[in-house]
Every structure is written in structure tokens, then in C-alpha cells.
Residue frames as qw, qx, qy, qz and C-alpha x, y, z in Angstrom:
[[0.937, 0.280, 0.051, 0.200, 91.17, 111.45, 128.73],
 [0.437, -0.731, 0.167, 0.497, 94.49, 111.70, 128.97],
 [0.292, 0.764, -0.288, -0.498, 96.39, 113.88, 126.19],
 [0.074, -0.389, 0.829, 0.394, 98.37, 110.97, 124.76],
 [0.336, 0.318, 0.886, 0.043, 95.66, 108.52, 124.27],
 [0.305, 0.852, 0.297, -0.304, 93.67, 111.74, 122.90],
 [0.240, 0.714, -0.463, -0.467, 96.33, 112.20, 120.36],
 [0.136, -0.140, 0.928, 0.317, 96.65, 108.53, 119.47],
 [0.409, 0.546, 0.548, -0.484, 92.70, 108.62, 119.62],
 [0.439, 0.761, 0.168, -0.447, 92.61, 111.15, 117.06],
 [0.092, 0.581, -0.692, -0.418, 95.65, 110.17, 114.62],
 [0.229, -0.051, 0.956, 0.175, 94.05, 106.84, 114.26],
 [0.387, 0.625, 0.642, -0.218, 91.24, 108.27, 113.04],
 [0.129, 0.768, -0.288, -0.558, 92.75, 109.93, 110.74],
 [0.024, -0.348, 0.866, 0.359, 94.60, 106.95, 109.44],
 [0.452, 0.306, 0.780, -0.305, 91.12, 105.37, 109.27],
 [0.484, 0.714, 0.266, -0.431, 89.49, 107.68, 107.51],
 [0.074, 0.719, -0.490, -0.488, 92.25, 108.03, 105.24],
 [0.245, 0.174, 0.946, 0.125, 92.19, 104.15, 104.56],
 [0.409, 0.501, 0.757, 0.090, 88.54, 104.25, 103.58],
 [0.149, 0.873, 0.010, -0.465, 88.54, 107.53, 101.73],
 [0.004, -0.359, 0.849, 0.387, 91.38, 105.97, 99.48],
 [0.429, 0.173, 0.842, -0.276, 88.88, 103.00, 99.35],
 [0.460, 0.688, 0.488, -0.277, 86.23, 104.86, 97.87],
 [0.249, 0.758, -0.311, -0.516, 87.91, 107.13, 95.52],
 [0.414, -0.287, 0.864, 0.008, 89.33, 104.23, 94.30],
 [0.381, 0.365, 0.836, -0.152, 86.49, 102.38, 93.43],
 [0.389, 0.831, 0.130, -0.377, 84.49, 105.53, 91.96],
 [0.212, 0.848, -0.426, -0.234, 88.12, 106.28, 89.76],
 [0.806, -0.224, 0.461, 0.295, 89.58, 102.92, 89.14],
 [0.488, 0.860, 0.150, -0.004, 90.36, 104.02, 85.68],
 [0.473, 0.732, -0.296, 0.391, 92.80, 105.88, 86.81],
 [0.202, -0.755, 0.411, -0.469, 93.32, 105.34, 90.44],
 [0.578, 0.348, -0.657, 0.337, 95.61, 103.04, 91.75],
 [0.660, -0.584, -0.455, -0.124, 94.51, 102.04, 95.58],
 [0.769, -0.241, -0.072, 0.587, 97.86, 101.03, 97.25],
 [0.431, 0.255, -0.041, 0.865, 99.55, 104.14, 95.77],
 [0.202, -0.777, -0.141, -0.579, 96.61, 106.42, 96.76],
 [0.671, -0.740, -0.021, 0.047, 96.95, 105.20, 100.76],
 [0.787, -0.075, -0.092, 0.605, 100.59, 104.99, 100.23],
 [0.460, 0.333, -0.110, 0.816, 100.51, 108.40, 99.70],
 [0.390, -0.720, -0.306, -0.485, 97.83, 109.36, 101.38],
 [0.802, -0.474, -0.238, 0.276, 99.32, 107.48, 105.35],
 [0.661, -0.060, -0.088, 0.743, 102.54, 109.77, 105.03],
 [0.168, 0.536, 0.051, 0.826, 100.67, 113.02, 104.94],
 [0.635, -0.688, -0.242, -0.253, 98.63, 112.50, 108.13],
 [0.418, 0.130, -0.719, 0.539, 100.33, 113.09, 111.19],
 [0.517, -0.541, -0.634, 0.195, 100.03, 113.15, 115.01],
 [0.135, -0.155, -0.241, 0.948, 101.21, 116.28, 116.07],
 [0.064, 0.755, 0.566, -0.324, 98.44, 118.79, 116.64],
 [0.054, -0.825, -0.147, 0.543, 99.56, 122.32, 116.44],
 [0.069, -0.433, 0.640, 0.630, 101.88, 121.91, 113.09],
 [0.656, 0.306, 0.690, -0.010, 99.42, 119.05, 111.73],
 [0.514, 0.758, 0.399, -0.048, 98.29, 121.21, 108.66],
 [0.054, -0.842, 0.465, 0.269, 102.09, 122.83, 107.85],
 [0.312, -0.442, 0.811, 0.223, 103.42, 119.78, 108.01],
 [0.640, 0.259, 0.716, 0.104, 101.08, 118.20, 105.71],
 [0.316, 0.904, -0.126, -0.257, 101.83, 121.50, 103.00],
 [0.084, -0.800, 0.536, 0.256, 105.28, 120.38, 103.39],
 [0.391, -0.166, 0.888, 0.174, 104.74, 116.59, 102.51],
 [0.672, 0.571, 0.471, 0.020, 102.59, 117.06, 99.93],
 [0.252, 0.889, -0.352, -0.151, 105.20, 119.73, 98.38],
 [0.536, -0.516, 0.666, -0.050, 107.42, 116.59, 99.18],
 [0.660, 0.201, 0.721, 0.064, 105.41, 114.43, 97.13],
 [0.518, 0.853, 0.005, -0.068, 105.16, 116.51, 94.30],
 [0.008, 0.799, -0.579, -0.161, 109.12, 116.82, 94.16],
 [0.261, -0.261, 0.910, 0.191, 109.63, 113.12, 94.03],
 [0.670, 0.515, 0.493, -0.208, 106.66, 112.76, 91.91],
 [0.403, 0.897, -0.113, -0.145, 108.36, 115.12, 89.41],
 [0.382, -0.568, 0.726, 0.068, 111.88, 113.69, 90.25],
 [0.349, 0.001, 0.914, 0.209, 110.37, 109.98, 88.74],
 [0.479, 0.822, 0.219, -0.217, 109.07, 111.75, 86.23],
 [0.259, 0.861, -0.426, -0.104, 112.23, 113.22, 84.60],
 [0.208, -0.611, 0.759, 0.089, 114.17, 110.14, 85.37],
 [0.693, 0.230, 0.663, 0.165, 112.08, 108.10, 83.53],
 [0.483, 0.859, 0.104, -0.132, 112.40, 110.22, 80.57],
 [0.060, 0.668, -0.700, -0.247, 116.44, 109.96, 80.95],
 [0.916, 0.161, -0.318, -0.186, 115.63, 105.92, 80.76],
 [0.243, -0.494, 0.773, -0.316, 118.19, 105.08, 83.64],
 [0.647, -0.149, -0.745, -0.065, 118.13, 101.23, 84.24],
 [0.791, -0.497, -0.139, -0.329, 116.78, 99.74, 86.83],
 [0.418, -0.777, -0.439, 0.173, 118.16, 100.19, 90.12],
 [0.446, -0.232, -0.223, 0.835, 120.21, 102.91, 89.33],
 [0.294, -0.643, -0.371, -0.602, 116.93, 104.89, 87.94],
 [0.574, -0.749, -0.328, -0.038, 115.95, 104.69, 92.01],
 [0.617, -0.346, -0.172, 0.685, 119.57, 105.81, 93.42],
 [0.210, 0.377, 0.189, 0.882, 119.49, 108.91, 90.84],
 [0.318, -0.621, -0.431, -0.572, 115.84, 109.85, 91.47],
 [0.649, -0.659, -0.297, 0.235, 116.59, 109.50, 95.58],
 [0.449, -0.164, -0.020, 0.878, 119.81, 111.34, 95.14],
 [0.076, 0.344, 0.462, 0.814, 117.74, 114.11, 93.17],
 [0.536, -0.706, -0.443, -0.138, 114.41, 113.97, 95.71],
 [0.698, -0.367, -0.285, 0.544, 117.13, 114.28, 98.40],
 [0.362, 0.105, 0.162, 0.912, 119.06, 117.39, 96.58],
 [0.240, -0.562, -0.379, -0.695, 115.51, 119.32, 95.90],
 [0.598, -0.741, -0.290, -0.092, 113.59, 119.03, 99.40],
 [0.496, -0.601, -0.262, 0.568, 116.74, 120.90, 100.86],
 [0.147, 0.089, 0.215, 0.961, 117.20, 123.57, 98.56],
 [0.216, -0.436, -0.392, -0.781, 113.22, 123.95, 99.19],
 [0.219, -0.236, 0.435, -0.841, 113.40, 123.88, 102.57],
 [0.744, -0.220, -0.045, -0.630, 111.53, 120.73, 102.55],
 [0.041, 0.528, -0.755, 0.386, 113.30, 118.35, 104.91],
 [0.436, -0.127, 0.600, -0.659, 110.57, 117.56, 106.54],
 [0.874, 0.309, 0.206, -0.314, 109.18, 115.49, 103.98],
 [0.032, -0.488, 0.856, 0.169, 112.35, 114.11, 102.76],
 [0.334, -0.067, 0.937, 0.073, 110.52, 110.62, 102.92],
 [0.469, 0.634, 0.235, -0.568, 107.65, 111.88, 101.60],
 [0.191, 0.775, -0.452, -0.399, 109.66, 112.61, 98.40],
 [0.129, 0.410, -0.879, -0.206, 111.42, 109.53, 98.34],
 [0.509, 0.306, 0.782, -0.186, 107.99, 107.16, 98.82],
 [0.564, 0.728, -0.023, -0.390, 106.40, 109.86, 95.79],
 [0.062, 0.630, -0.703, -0.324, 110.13, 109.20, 93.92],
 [0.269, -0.026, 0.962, -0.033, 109.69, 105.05, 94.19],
 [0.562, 0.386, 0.651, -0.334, 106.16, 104.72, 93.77],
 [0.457, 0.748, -0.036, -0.480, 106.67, 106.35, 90.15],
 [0.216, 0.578, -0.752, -0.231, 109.65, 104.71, 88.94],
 [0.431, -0.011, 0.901, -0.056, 108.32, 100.94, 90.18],
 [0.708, 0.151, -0.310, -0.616, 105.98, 99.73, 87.01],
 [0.910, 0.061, 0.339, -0.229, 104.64, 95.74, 86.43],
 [0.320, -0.073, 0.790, 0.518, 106.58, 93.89, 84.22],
 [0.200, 0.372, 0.831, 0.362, 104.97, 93.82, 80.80],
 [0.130, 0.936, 0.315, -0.084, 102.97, 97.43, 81.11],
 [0.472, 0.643, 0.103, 0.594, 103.93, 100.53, 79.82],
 [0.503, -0.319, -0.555, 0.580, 105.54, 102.53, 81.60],
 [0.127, 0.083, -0.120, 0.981, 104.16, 105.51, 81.09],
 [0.695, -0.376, -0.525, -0.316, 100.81, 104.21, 81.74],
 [0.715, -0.301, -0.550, 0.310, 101.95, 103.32, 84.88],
 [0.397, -0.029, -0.191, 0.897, 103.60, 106.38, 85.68],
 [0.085, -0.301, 0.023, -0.950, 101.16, 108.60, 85.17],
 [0.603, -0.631, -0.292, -0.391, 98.33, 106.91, 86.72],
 [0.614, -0.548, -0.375, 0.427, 100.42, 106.69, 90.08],
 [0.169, 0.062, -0.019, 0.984, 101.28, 110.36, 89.69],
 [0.474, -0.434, -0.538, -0.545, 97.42, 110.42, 89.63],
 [0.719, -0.478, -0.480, -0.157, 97.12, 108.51, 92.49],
 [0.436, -0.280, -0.475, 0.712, 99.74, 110.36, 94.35],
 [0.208, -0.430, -0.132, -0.868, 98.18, 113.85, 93.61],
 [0.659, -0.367, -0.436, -0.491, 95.15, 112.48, 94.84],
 [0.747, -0.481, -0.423, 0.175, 96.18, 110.60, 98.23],
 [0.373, 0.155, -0.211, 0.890, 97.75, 114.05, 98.88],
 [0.292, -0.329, 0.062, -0.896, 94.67, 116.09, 98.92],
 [0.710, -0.427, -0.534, -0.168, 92.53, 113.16, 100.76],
 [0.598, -0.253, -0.474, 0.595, 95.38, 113.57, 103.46],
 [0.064, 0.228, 0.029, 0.971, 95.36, 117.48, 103.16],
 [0.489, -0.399, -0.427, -0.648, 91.44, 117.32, 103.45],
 [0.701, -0.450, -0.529, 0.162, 91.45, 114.77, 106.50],
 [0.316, -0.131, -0.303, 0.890, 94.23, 117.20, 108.55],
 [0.189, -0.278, -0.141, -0.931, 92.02, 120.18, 107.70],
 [0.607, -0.440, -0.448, -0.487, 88.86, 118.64, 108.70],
 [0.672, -0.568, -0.461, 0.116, 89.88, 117.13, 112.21],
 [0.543, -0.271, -0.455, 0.652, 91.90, 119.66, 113.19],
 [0.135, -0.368, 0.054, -0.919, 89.38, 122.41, 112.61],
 [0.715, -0.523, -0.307, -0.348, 86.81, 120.46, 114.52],
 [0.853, -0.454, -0.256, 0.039, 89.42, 119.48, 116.77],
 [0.004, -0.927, 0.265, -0.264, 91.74, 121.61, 118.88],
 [0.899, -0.211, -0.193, 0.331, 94.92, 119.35, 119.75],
 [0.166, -0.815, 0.465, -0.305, 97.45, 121.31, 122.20],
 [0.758, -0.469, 0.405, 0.203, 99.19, 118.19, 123.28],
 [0.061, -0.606, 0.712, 0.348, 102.57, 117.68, 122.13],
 [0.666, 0.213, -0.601, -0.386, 103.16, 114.47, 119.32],
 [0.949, -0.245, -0.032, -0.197, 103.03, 110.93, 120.67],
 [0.881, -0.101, -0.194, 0.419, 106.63, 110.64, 120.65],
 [0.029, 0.883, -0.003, 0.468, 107.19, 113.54, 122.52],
 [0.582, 0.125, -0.659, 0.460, 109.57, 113.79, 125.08],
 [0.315, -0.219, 0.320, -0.866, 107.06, 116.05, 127.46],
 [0.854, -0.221, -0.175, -0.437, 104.31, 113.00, 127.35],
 [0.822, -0.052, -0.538, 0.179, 106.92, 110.83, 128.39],
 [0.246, 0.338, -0.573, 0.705, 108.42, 112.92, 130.92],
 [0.586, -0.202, 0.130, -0.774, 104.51, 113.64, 132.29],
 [0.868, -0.219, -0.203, -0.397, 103.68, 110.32, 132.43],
 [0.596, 0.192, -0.534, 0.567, 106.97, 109.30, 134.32],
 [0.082, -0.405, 0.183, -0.892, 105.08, 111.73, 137.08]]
């Protein structure tokens, strides 16, 4: 098989598993877990690259914790609505480069959003904390999934938008 299709192979099984792994927890935890947010946070820690896979998913879940904590504190100043989301992004933004987490910049700012968005007519701290819940939680599903396929599985190809697969397959 060639290497790309063996890295899209295996990232889409990731995103699979991740999907029904959200699913279930879900279900078992409605209570407190929130589907949508779990995969929402879960889909951004998975990635294609091989050799970094499990760094890079340290750094976006440190990601998600900053902008979890970010729309945390910015609902507590009570900003209105939408300049609650410009602070908290400016703030997400400000943190993940002083900690040297860049790499999850969006990370941050999906955690940041998903906290600060409530229903009309709920509370918002209800809300807030069960998607702080449900990001926590579609972190370590993602954390778990990296861990699991890429100790069973040894990827050495480069990511899927790599400029070495394209140059190789231009060959």
C-alpha cells in the first residue's frame, strides 16, 4: 500500500473510532456529557502525521485546556455577547504563545467557543461546565485513540499534506 493511502487509511480510523467512542461515552454519561462538544473536541486532537502524532496531541489537549479555562474566566467577568468571544480568543491567542503552544492555537480557540456558546434560556453555568466536561473528556478519548494506533502502528510516512508525498508521487 502506498504510504499516503496508509496514512489516510489510518487517520480515518482514527476519526472513526473517535466518532463512535464519543457516541458511547455519551450515551453511558449523558448527564453530563454533551455529544457534539465531546467529538468537537475530540476530531481536533487526532491527527495524521505519524511520528509527532502523540506530541502533538499533548499540545492540543494543553490547547484545550487553555481555552477551556480562558471561557471560564470570561464568563465570570460577564462580557456581553460577542465581545465575550473576541476577549476570550484574544486571551486563548495570548496564552498558547507564551506556552509554547502554537500548535494548538485552534485547539484553544474551538475549547474557548464551545464554553462561552450556551442555549438561550439555560444557565449558563450549567452549560459551561458540562462542556468543560465534555471537552476534558473528548481530549482523553483523542489522547487514548493516538496512543493506541500508534503503538500498534508504526507510521514513518510523512503527513498527508506533505510536500515529500506530493513530490513522490509526481515520480
Amino acid at each position: 500500500m502506498n504510504p499516503r493511502n496508509k496514512t489516510l487509511l489510518i487517520y480515518t480510523a482514527k476519526c472513526v473510532t473517535g466518532i463512535f467512542l464519543c457516541f458511547f461515552v455519551s450515551i453511558y454519561l449523558q448527564a453530563w456529557i454533551d455529544y457534539a462538544w465531546c467529538l468537537i473536541s475530540v476530531v481536533p486532537v487526532l491527527s495524521p502525521k505519524g511520528k509527532d502524532a502523540v506530541e502533538l496531541a499533548l499540545t492540543r489537549i494543553k490547547a484545550n485546556l487553555v481555552g477551556a479555562a480562558t471561557g471560564i474566566v470570561v464568563l465570570l467577568i460577564q462580557i456581553p455577547s460577542p465581545w465575550d468571544t473576541a476577549t476570550g480568543a484574544a486571551i486563548s491567542l495570548f496564552l498558547c504563545d507564551r506556552l509554547k503552544l502554537n500548535a494548538g492555537a485552534r485547539s484553544t480557540l474551538a475549547a474557548m467557543i464551545i464554553i462561552l456558546l450556551h442555549p438561550e434560556g439555560t444557565h449558563v453555568w450549567d452549560s459551561a461546565l458540562s462542556r468543560v466536561l465534555a471537552v476534558i473528556v473528548g481530549c482523553i478519548l483523542g489522547l487514548m485513540i493516538t496512543y493506541a494506533y500508534h503503538s500498534v502502528i508504526k507510521i514513518k510516512e510523512p503527513a498527508l499534506n506533505s510536500e515529500s508525498v506530493e513530490k513522490e508521487q509526481e515520480s
